[in-house]
C-alpha positions in Angstrom: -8.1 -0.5 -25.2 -7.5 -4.0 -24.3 -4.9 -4.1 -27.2 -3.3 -1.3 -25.9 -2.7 -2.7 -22.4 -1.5 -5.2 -24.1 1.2 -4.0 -25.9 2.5 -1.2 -23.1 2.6 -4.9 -20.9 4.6 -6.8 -23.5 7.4 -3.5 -23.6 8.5 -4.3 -20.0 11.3 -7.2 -19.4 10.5 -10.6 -19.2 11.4 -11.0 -15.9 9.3 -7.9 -14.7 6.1 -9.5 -16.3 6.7 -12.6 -14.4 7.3 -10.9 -11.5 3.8 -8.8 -12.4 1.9 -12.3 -12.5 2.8 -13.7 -9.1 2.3 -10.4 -7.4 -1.2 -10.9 -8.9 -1.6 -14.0 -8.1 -0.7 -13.3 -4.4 -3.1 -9.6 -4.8 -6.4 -11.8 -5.1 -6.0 -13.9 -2.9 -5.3 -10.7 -0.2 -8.3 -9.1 -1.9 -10.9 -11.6 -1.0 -10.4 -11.1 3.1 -9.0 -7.7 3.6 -11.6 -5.5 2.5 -13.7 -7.2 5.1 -10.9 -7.4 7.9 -12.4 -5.1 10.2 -15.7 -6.8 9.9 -14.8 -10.0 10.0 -12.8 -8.9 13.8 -15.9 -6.7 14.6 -18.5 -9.5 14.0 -16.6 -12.9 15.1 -15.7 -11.1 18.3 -18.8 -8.9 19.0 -15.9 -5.7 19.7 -16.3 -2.4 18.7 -14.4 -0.1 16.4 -11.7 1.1 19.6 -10.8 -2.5 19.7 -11.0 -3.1 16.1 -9.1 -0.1 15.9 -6.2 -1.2 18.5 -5.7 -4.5 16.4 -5.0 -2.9 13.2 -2.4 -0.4 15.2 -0.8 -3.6 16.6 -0.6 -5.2 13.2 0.8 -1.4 11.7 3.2 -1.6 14.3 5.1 -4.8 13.9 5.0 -4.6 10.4 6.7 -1.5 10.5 9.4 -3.4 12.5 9.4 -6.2 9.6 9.2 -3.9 6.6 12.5 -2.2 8.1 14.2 -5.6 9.0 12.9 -7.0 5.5 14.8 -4.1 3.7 18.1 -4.1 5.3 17.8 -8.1 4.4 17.1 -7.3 1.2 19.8 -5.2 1.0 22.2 -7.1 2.1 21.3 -10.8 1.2 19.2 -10.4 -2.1 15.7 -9.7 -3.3 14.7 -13.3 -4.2 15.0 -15.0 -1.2 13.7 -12.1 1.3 10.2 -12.4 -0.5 10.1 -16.1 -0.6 10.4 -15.7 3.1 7.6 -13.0 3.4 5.0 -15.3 1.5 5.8 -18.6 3.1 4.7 -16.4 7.1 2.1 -14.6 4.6 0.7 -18.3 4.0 1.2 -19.4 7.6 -0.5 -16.3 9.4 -3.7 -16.6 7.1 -4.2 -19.9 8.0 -3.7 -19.3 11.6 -6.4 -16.1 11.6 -8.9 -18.3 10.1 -8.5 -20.8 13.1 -8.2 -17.8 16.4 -11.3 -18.3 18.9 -10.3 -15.6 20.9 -10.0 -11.6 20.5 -6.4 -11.6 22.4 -4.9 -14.6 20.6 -5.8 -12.8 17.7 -3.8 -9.6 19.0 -0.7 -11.7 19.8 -1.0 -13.4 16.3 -1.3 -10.0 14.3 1.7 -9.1 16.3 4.0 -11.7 15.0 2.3 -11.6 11.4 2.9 -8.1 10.7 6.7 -8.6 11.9 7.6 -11.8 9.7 4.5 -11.2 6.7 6.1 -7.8 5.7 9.7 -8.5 5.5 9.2 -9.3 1.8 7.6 -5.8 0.8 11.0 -3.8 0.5 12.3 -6.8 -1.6 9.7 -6.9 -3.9 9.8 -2.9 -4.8 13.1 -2.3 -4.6 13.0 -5.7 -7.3 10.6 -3.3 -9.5 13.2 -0.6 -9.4 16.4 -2.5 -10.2 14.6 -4.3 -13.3 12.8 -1.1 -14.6 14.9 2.6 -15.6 14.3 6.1 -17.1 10.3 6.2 -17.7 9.4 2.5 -17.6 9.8 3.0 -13.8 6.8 5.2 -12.9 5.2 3.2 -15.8 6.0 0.3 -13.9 4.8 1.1 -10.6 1.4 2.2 -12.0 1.5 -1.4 -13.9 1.6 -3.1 -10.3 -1.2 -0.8 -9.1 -3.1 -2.0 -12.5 -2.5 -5.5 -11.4 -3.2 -5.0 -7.2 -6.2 -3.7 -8.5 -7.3 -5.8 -11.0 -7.1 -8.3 -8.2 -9.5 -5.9 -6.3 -11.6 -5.9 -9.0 -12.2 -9.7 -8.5 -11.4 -10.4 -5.0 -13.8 -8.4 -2.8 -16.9 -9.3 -5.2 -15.9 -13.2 -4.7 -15.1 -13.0 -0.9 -18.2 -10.9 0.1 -19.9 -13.9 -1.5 -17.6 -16.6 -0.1 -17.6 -14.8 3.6 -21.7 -15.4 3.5 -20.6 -18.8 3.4 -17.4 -19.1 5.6 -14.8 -16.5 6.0 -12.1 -19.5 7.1 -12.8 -20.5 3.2 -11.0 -16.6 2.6 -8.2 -17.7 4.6 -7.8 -21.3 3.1 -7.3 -19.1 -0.6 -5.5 -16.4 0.7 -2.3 -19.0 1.9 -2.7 -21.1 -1.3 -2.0 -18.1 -3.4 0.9 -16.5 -1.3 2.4 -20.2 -1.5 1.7 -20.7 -5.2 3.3 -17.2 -5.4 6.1 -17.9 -3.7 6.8 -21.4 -5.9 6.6 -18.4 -9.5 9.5 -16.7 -7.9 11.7 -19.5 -6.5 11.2 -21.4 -10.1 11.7 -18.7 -12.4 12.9 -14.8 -11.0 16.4 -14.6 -10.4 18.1 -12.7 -8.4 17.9 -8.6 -8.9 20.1 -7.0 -6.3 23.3 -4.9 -8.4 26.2 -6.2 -8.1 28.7 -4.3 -5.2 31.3 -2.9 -6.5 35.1 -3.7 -6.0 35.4 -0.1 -4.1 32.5 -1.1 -2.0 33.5 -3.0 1.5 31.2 -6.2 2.5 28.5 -5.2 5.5 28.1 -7.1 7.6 24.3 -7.2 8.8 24.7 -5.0 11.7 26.5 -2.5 9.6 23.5 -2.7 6.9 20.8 -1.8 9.7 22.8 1.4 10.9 22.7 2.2 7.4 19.2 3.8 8.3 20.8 6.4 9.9 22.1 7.5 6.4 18.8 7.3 4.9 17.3 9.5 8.2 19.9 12.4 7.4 18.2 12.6 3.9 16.4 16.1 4.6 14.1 16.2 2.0 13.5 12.6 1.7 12.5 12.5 5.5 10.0 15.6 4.9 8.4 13.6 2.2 8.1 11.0 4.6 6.5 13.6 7.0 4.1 14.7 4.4 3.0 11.4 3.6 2.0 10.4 7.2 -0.7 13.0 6.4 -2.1 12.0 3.8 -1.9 8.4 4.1 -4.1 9.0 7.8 -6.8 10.0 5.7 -6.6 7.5 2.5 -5.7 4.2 5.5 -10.0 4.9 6.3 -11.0 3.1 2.8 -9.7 0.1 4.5 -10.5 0.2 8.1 -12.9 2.0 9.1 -15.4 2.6 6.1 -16.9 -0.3 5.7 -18.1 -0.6 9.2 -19.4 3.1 9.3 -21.1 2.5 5.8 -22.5 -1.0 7.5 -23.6 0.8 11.0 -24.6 4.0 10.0 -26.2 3.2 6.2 -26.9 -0.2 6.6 -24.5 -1.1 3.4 -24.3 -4.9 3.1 -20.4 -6.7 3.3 -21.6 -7.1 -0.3 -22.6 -3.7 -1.3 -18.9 -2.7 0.1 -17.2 -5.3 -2.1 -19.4 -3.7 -5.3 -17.5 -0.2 -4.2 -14.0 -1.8 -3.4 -14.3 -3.8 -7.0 -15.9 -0.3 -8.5 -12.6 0.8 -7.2 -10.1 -1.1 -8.7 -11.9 -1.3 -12.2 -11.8 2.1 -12.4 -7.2 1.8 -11.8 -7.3 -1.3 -14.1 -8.9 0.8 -16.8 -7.4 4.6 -16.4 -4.1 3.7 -14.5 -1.8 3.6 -17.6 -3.5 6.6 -19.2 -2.9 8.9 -15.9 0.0 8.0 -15.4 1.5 8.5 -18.5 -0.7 12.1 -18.7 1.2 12.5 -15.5 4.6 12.1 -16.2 6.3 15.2 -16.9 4.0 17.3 -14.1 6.2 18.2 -10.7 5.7 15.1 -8.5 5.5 17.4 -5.3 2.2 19.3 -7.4 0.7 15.9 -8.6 0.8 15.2 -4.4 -0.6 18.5 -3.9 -3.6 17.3 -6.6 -4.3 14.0 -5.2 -4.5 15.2 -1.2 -7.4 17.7 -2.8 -9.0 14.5 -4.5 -8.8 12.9 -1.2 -10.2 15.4 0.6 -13.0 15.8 -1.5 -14.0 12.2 -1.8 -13.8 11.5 2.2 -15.4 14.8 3.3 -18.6 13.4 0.9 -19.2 11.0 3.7 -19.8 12.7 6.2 -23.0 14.9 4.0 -24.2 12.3 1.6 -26.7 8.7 2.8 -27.0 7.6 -0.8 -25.6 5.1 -2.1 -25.6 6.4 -5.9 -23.2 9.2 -3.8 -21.1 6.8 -2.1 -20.4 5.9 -5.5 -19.4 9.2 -6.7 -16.8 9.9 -3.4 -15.2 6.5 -4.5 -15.0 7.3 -7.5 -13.4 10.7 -7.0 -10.9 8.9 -4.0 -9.7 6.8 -6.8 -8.6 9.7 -9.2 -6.4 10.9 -6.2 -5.3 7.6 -5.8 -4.3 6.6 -8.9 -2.1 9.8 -9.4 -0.7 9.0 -5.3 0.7 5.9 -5.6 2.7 5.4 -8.6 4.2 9.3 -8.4 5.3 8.4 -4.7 6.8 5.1 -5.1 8.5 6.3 -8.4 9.9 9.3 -6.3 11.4 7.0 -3.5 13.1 4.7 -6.0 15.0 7.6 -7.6 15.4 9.3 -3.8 17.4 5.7 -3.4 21.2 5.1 -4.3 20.5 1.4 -5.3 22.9 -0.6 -3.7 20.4 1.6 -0.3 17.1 0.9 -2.4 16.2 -2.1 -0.1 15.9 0.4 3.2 14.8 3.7 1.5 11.7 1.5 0.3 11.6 0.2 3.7 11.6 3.9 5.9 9.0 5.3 2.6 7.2 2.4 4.5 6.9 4.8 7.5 5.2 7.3 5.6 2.3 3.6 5.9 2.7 2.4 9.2 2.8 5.3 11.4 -0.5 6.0 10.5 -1.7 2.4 10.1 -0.8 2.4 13.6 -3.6 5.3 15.3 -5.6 6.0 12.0 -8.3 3.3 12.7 -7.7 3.7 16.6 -8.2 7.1 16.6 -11.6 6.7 14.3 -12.7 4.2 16.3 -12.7 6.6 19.4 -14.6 9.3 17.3 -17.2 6.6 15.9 -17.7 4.9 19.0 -17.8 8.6 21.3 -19.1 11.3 19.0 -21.1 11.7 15.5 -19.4 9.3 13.3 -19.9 12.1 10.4 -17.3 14.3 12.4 -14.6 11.5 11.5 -15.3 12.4 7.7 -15.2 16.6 8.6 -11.6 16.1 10.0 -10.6 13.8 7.2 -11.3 16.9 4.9 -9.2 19.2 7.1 -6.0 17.0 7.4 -6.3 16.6 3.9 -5.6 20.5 3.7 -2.6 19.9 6.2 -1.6 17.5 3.4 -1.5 20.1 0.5 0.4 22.4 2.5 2.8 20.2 3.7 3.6 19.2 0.0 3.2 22.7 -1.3 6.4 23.6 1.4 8.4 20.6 0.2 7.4 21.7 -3.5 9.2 25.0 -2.8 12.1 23.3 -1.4 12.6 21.0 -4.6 11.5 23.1 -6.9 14.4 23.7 -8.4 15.3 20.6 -8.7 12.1 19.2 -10.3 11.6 21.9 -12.4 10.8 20.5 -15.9 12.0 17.1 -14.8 9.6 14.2 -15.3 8.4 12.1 -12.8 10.6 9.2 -14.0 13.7 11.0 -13.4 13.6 12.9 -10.5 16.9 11.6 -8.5 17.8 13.5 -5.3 20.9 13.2 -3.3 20.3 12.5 0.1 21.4 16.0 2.0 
């Protein structure tokens, strides 16, 4: 098996594997403290979930406002240098979070975090898409899953350990590898971004921000975005607000919670490449359809099962509908994109996060703290129905279009 990772990594460009080892470099280092994020805020502040909650929509929010700044930048000045920028203020916030004393200091700093932090995430995907083509895209996407959760495999396990003896020792880590990161690509990436054509008029960087407005008056690409705001409000709970209702109402250790997280992403470092190739040539709308219902499954589970041999088992079925999500949906917004526009298409798919990044761990904090915490897993089932049939209507819209057409290759024009 081993072997044949191997050899499916070694077919992808040189510069895309290099690429693939900073990005993990940068993934562990992310995966020791975020896992425990909510808990870490919950326990050094003695707040409850509302107010954990309300921090994470604050953090949602501005980096929203930086993913969409960060991908008309990319756009318009290069790949390279807008995610140099992204991990140097990745570095710099870390550090700052481990320092914070006080609940509203930490508000103000997650605010300017999530603006300048995120800037670099457009860059970096729409990087992925103008080095990979045809099938080696999807393939691609699933490879950086592998890797963010190979990462996961180690991190969590390591800072559940680490955070028993200082969680500021997580934050120390977390700059060093965004900064070490950032040193991989300024050394030896170079710049991705096509070439404009002589046709093509310069924009100037006010012209390259309207040019959201063309990306908004993409119909179906906008409905996708719709769809995934759905589904996303129910998958957003792994890392918000599960570990603190498995802590509170199971008595699962930080520890125990790392174990599932790392359970997790072994389970993507060892199947991703096989799905995902299995995958391929299924209609992307019916493969969103599948992994809604694997979602729904896995988070209803908590809210009837107290074992943890069973909170094994709804992880385990969460991450099937994960690793068929992820890849099929970022695949499907690089080929959405016209590629000199890839920059800001990734950027607005990055609505289909942060809207509800924004209320999903607000709004579970309120039914936590206010009613049975179970009921937050009940409607987690039902909006995971909403999900199916939202995809199942865009499905009939597309069908057409995707019928018999792999995953890989299913351009739209915007409408």
């Amino acid at each position: 098996m081993l072997k044949n990772i191997k050899q499916q990594y070694e077919a992808f460009p040189v510069t895309f594997r290099v690429l693939i080892a900073g990005t993990f470099i940068d993934r562990v280092g992310g995966a020791l403290i975020f896992p425990f994020l909510s808990l870490y805020v919950a326990q050094r502040f003695n707040v409850g979930m509302t107010e954990v909650g309300l921090l994470f929509g604050i953090w949602s929010v501005s980096s929203l406002v930086g993913s969409m700044v960060g991908g008309a930048l990319a756009d318009k000045f290069g790949r390279k240098v807008i995610m140099i920028c992204g991990l140097i203020f990745s570095a710099c916030s870390a550090l700052l979070m481990g320092f914070v004393n006080d609940i509203h200091a930490f508000y103000l700093l997650a605010l300017f975090a999530g603006v300048f932090s995120d800037i670099g995430g457009p860059a970096q995907q729409a990087m992925v898409a103008d080095l990979l083509e045809g099938d080696q895209r999807a393939e691609g996407f699933g490879l950086v899953r592998v890797v963010g959760n190979l990462a996961m495999t180690i991190g969590p396990a390591i800072g559940g350990l680490l955070a028993g003896i200082s969680y500021l020792l997580l934050f120390i880590i977390d700059a060093c590898a965004s900064t070490i990161t950032a040193f991989i690509v300024y050394k030896t990436i170079p710049e991705t971004k096509p070439e404009r054509s002589d046709d093509q008029p310069a924009e100037s960087v006010l012209q390259t921000l309207k040019g959201y407005g063309t990306v908004a008056k993409d119909g179906k690409f906008m409905a996708y975005i719709g769809a995934t705001v759905i589904m996303v409000l129910v998958y957003t709970q792994m890392y918000s607000t599960l570990p603190v209702f498995l802590n509170r109402m199971h008595g699962v250790s930080t520890q125990g919670f790392g174990y599932l997280m790392s359970m997790n992403a072994a389970m993507v470092v060892v199947m991703q490449f096989g799905i995902t190739r299995r995958i391929r040539n299924f209609q992307p709308m019916v493969m969103m359809m599948a992994a809604s219902l694997l979602y729904g499954i896995g988070y209803t589970m908590f809210g009837f099962v107290d074992q943890y041999i069973f909170f094994m088992a709804a992880m385990a079925i969460i991450t099937l509908g994960e690793m068929i999500h992820i890849p099929v949906a970022q695949a499907l917004v690089a080929n959405f994109a016209p590629e000199e526009m890839r920059g800001r298409y990734m950027a607005t798919y990055g609505l289909g996060w942060a809207i509800p990044n924004s209320v999903a761990a607000l709004l579970a904090g309120l039914v936590m703290d206010n009613y049975d915490p179970n009921l937050l897993w009940y409607i987690a089932g039902a909006l995971s129905l909403v999900a199916i049939a939202s995809f199942w209507l865009l499905y009939m819209r597309t069908r057409d279009r995707f019928e018999s057409v792999p995953i890989s290759e299913t351009a739209i024009k915007p409408e």
